[in-house]
Structures are given as C-alpha cells and as structure tokens.
C-alpha positions in Angstrom: 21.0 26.6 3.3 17.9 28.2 3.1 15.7 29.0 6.1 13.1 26.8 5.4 15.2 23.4 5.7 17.4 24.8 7.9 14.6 24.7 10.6 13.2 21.5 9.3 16.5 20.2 10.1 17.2 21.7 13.2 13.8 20.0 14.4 14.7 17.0 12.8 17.7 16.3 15.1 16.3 16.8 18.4 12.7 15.3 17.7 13.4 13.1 14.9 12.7 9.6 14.5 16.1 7.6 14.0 15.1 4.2 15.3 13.3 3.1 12.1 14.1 -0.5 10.9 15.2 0.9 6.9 17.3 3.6 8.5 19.8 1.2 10.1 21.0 0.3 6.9 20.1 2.4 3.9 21.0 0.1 1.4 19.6 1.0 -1.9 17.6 -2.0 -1.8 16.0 -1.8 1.9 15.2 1.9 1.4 13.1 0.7 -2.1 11.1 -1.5 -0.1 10.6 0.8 2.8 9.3 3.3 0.2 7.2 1.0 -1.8 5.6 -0.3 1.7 4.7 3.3 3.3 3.4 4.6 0.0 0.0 5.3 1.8 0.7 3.5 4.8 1.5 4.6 7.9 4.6 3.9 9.6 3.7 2.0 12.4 1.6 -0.7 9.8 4.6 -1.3 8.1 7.1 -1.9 10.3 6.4 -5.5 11.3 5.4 -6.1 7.3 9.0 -4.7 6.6 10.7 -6.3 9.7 9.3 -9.9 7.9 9.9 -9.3 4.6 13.8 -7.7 4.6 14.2 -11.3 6.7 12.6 -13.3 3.8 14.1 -11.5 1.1 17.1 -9.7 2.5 18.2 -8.5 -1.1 17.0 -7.9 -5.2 18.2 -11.9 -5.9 16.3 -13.5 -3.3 13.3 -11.3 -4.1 13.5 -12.2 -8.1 13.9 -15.8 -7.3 10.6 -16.1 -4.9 7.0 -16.6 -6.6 4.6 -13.9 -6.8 2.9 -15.8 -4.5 5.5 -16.2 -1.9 5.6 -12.6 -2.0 2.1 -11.9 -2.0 1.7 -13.8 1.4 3.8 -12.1 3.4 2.2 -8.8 1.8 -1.3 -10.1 2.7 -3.1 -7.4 4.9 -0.7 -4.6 4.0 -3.2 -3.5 1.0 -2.8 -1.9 -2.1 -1.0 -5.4 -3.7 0.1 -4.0 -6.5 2.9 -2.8 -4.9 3.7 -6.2 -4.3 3.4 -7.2 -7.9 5.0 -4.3 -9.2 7.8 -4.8 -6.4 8.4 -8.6 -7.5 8.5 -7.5 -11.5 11.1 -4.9 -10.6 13.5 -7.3 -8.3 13.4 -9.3 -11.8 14.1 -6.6 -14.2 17.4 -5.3 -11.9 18.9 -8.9 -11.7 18.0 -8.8 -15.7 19.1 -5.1 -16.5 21.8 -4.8 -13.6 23.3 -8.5 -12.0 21.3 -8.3 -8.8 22.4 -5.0 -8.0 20.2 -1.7 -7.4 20.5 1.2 -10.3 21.4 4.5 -8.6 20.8 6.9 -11.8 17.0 8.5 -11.5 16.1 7.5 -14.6 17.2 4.2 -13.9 15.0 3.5 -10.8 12.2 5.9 -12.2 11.7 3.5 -14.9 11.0 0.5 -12.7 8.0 -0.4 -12.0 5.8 1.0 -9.2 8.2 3.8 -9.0 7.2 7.4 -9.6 9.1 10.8 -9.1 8.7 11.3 -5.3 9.6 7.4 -4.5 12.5 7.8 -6.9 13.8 10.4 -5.4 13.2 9.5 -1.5 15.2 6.8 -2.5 18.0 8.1 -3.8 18.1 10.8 -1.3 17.8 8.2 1.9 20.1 5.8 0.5 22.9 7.8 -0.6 22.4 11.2 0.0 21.4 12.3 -3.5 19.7 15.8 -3.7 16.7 14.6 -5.5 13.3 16.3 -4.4 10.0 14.5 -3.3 6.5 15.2 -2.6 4.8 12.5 -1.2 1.2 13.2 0.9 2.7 14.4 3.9 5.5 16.8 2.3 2.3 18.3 0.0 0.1 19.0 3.4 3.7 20.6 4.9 3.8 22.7 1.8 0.6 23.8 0.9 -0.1 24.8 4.8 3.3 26.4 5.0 2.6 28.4 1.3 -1.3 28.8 2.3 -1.8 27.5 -1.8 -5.4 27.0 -2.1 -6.7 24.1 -4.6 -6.7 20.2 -4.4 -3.0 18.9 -4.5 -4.0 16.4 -6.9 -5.3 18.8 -9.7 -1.6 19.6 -12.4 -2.0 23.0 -11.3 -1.9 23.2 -7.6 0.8 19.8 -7.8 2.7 21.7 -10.0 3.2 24.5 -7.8 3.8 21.6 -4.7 7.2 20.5 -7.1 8.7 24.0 -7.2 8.6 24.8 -3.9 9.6 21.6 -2.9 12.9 22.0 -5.5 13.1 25.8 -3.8 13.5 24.3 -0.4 15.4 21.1 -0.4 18.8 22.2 0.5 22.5 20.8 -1.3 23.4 18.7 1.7 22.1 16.6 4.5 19.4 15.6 1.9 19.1 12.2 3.2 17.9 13.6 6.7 15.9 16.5 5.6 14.1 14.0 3.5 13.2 11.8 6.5 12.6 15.4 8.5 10.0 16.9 6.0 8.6 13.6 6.0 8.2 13.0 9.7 7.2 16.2 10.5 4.1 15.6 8.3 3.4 12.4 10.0 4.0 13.5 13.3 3.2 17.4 13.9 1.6 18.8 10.5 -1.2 16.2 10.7 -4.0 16.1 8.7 -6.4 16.7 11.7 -5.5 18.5 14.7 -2.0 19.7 13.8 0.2 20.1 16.9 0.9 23.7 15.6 2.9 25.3 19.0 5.5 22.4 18.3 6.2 23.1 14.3 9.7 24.8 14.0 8.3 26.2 10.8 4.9 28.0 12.7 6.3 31.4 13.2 6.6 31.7 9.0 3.6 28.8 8.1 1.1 31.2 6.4 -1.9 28.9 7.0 -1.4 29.2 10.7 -1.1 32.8 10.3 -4.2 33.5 8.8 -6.1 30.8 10.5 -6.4 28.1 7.8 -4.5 25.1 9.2 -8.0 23.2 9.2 -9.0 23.8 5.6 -5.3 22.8 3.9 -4.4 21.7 2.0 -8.3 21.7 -0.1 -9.9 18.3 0.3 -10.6 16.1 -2.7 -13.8 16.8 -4.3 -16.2 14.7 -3.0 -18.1 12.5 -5.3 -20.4 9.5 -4.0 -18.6 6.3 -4.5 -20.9 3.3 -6.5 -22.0 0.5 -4.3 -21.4 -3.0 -5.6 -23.1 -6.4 -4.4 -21.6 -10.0 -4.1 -22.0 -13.1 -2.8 -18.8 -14.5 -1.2 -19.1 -18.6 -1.2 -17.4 -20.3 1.8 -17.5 -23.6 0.4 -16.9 -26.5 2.4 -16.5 -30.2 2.2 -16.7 -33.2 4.0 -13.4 -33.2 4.4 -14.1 -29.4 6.1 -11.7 -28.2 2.8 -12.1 -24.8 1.7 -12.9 -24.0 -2.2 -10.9 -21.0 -3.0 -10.3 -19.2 -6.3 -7.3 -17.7 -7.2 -7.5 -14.1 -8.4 -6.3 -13.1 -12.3 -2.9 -11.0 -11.6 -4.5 -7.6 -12.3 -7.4 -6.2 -10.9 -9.2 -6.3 -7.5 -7.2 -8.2 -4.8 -4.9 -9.6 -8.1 -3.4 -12.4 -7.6 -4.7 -13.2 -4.0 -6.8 -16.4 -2.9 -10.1 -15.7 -2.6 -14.3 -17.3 -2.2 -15.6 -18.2 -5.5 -18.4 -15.5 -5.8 -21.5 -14.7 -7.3 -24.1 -11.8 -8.0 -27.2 -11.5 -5.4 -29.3 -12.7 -7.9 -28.1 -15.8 -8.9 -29.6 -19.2 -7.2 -26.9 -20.4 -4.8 -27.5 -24.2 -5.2 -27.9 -24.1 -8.9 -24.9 -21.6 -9.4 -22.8 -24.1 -7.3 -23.6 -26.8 -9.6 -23.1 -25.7 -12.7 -20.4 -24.1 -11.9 -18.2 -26.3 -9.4 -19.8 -29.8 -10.1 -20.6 -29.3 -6.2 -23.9 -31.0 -5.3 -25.0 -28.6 -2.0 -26.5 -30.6 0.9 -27.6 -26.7 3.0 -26.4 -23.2 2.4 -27.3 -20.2 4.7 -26.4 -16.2 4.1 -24.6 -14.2 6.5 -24.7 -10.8 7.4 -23.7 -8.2 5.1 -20.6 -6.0 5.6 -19.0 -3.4 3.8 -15.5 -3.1 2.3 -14.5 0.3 0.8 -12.0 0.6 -2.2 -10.4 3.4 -3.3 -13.2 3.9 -6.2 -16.3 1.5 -4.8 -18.6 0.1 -1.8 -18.6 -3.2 -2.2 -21.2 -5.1 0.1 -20.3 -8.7 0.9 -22.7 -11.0 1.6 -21.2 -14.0 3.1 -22.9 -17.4 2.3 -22.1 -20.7 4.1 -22.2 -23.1 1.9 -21.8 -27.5 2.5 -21.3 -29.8 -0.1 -21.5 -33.3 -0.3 -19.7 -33.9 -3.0 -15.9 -32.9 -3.8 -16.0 -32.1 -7.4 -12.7 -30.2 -8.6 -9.4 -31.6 -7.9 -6.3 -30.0 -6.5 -4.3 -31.3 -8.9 -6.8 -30.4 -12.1 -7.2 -26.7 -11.5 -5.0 -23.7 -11.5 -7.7 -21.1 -10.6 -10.1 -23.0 -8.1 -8.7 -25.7 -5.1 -9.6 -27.5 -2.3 -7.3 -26.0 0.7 -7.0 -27.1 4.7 -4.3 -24.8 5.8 -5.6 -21.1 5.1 -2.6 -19.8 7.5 -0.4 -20.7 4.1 -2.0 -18.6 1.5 -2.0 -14.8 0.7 -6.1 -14.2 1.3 -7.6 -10.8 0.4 -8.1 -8.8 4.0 -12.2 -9.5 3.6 -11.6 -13.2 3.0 -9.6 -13.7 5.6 -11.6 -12.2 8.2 -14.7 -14.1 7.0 -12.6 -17.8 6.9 -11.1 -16.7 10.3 -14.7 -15.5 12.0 -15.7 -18.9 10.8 
C-alpha cells in the first residue's frame, strides 16, 4: 500500500466518522442515495433528508413506484432537484433493466442517470469494496494541496491531472474505508478555509503546506459577475384564503416544484391577473425585494400580495395552476416557501 493511503487510512481509524446513517448498511441502493444526496451538500444537511427518505422509500421498487412528486416533497429544501428527478428516472430504469435490483458493473451504474465517474465509483467502492477511484470536491482540494498543482480543478487540464493521482493513490484493499477517509478528511481537516493543518496525517509530505500555499489551493474559479434577473412572485389568495400555485415544467428552474404564478416588473399586476387567471383583484401590495442566487444568476424576487374576489380556475380543470389550503403537502421551491410561510 502506498504511503499516501496508508496514512489516510491510519487517520481514518482513529478520527473517522463511522456513525453515518448510509454506513450502517451499505447496500448498493442506500449508498446511491447517500451519494446522489451529498453531491454538493454537506453532511450534516443531508442526514435528516436521508434519515426520511431511506424510511419512505427503503429500496429501488418502492422508489420507481412513488410519483415524481412524492419524491420531490420530501426532497424539498435539499436543492439542486434534479437529483431528485434524475434519482426517480433511474429507480425506474433498474426495476426495468434489472428486476428491482441495483447493477454492480461501472458501466452499468455510470450509465444511469445523475451518475457520473466519481459517484459511480464511490459507490461501488462504499458498497462492496470495489477499487474504483473518485474525485469528488473535497478529494480534488486534498489532492491539489497535497501535489501543490496550480490551475482551476474544473479546467480538463488541471482535472485531468486530479484522476491520475487519484488512480496512483487509491490502494487495492480497504477501498471502501479509504474512500470514506479521503472524503472526510476533506470535509473535516483539509477545509476550504482555515485548514486544521497540525491535525492532517498527510502535512509532513502536503507540498502546499510546505511552501505556504494552503490558502491559495486549490486556484479559485474565475470569477465572472453573475446576471441579475427580476420577477414578480404572486401570492394569490382567495376568499376562501386558498393559495394559487403553479406547477413548474419538469426541466428547468425549480422543475417540477409548486410554485407563485409570476410575472416581469413591468407588467400591470391587476390587468396581468385577469387576463391571465380570470381573477378579478379586489387590492394588491408589493413586498420587499430579496435575493436568491443560483448557480449561474441573481434573481431578485419581489413578493406581491395579491386578493381576489373571484375564484376563477378550478382544481379539477388545471394541471399547471390550482387552488391549494395545505401548503405543508406540496414540494415548494425554498424561496416560495419561505415567502407562503412568512405570510
């Protein structure tokens, strides 16, 4: 075993973390959704999401069977929902492709989707002890501080080089744990800010430290200023103090997530309304703005209370828009709920 994972793993058995929900049974299945779920996430966020969704779905049949929605609720909050979708389409394809029961080749699981290399790999390494390497966010900070390599992990170059030392050090046994070391010691001591340096069993050979460049590595992302969007969020309400919510097409921002009907700053709220909902509006009043950030925009919300008088669309008529009491029941986006809650 080479020197590198045999201090990894060395660490790893005296300050590991062995109490993690998906490591008391690494079933094939409960380690895919563990992945899927801290693909970038922190531990700590996930493990209640996990805890709740192993109980509702404790394997690839009951997953299949549930409705994207059903799904997306108890994803609601976690972010990045196409993991969810991408999670529920792949439950489907292994009851399909492989009677309810997860693939264990590479190519196999590498082909479903929402899976890439690393995830592949972590999986087949935590679940049956498969010597498969991985380079998730953490293991590339580990690396590039430990090589000193200079460059953005994300450009083919510098990512390339990430793979081969990652392949160099991941040893022929006890893959499953050095996995979960490499992993935790980039979450826990080889942090992106203020790395906990005097406690890293790799600091005596970690070239950034020698030279004095744990702050500056790995190379940040080039910065570039994201666009600012504008909209109007509609909290729509009734006599019947029913919210109108829209349901959101299955790809895209917040995909298939409830959400306010919406509309550009410029549009008239009370004439939009109408034409639009068949909603005649009694009073409307703006909110303040707040901004929510995506991975590629600003957007800046404006919420805007809105009462109707009239009901207009019915439940029962509508696919995309409905009339809804019970919030608590639906999978909202993260702004919309904190908006219909606040309210």
């Amino acid at each position: 075993m080479n020197v590198f994972a045999a201090s990894l793993l060395g660490w790893y058995r005296q300050y590991g973390r062995f109490d993690l929900p998906w490591q008391q049974d690494r079933s094939l299945y409960r380690t895919w959704v563990s992945e899927i779920m801290l693909q970038q996430t922190q531990v700590a966020t996930v493990i209640p999401y996990y805890e709740r969704f192993i109980q509702h779905f404790p394997d690839c049949d009951s997953l299949a069977r549930a409705s994207v929605d059903d799904v997306l609720l108890l994803w609601s909050g976690l972010g990045y929902y196409s993991r969810a979708r991408n999670l529920h389409k792949a439950a489907i394809l292994v009851v399909e492709k492989f009677k309810g029961r997860f693939p264990f080749r590479y190519d196999e699981v590498l082909a479903l989707p929402g899976i890439g290399p690393s995830t592949a790999g972590a999986i087949l390494a935590q679940a049956l002890g498969k010597r498969h390497t991985i380079l998730d966010g953490n293991v590339k900070r580990v690396l590039a501080r430990y090589h000193a390599i200079d460059g953005w992990p994300g450009q083919p170059a510098v990512e390339k080089q990430l793979w081969q030392w990652a392949e160099d050090h991941t040893p022929e046994k006890d893959v499953a744990d050095y996995t979960q070391a490499i992993m935790d010691l980039g979450a826990t001591i080889c942090t992106r800010a203020a790395a906990k340096c005097e406690l890293c069993p790799l600091m005596v050979e970690c070239r950034a430290y020698l030279q004095g460049r744990v702050a500056e590595l790995p190379t940040k992302k080039p910065k570039k200023a994201l666009p600012v969007r504008k909209k109007r969020l509609l909290i729509i309400r009734n006599d019947k103090g029913q919210y109108l919510l829209e349901k959101r097409p299955p790809a895209g921002i917040w995909g298939g997530l409830w959400s306010l009907p919406e509309l550009v700053m410029e549009q008239q709220v009370d004439e939009s309304v109408k034409q639009n909902w068949q909603l005649t509006v009694s009073e409307y009043r703006d909110l303040p703005v707040f901004r929510h950030t995506f991975s590629h925009f600003h957007l800046d919300i404006t919420p805007c209370e809105v009462q109707v008088v009239s009901q207009g669309l019915s439940v029962a008529d509508n696919n995309v828009y409905q009339w809804q009491t019970d919030i608590t029941k639906l999978a909202l986006a993260a702004p919309v709920s904190a908006i219909l809650q606040s309210g």
